[in-house]
C-alpha positions as CSV (number, residue, x, y, z in Angstrom):
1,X,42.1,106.4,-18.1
2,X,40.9,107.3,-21.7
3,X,40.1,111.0,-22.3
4,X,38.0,112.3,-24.5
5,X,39.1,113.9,-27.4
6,X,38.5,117.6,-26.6
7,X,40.7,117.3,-23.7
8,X,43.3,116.0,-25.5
9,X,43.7,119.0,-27.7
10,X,43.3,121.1,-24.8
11,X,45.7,119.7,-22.9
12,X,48.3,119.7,-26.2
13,X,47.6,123.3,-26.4
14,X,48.3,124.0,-22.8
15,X,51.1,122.0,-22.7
16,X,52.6,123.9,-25.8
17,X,51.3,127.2,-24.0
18,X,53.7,126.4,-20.7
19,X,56.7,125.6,-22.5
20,X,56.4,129.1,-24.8
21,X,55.4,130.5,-21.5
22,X,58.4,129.0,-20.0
23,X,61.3,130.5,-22.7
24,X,59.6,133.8,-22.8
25,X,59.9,134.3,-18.8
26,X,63.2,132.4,-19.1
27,X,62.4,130.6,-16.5
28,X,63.0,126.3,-17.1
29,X,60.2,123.9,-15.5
30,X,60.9,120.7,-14.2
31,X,58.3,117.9,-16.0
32,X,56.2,118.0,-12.9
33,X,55.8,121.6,-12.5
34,X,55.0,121.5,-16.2
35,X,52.2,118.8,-16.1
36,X,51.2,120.8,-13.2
37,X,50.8,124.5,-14.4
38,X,48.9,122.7,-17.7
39,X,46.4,120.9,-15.6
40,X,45.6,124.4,-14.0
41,X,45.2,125.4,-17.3
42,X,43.7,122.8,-18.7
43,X,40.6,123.2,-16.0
44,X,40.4,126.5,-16.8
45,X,39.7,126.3,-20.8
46,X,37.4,123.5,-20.3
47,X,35.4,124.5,-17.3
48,X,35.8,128.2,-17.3
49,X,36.6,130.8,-14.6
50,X,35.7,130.2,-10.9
51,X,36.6,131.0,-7.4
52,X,38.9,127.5,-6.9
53,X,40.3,127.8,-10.5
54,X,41.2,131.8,-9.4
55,X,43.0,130.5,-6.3
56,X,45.0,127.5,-8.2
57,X,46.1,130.4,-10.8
58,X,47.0,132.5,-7.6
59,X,48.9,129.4,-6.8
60,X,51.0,128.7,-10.0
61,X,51.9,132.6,-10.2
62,X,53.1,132.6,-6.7
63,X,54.8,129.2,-7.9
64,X,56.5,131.3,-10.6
65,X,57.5,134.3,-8.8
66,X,59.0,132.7,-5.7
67,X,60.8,130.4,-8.8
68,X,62.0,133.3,-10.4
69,X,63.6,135.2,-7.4
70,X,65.4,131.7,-6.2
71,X,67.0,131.8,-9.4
72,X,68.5,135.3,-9.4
């Protein structure tokens, strides 16, 4: 499926945003978690803050934190 070209650049940018995010919390993603957490991102930049967007980014920090204390 062909995306447009704004969503591209999004989508490079949140992908780039998620790995930085990744080192600084030193915390590795698999590739699926990271395609994941972008596409939460991704909905965010391009259709803006809402009540389901909240809850998915509810979702991916929960995600994160229960990553985070496995790996201690």
């Amino acid at each position: 499926m062909a995306q447009d070209n704004q969503k591209v650049i999004v989508s490079q940018s949140m992908l780039k945003f998620t790995q930085e995010y990744s080192k600084q919390i030193n915390q590795p993603f698999k590739l699926k978690e990271m395609v994941a957490i972008t596409n939460v991102l991704v909905d965010y930049c391009m259709n803006g803050y809402s009540k389901e967007i909240g809850d998915r980014l509810d979702s991916v920090d929960k995600f994160i934190s229960d990553k985070f204390q496995e790996n201690q």
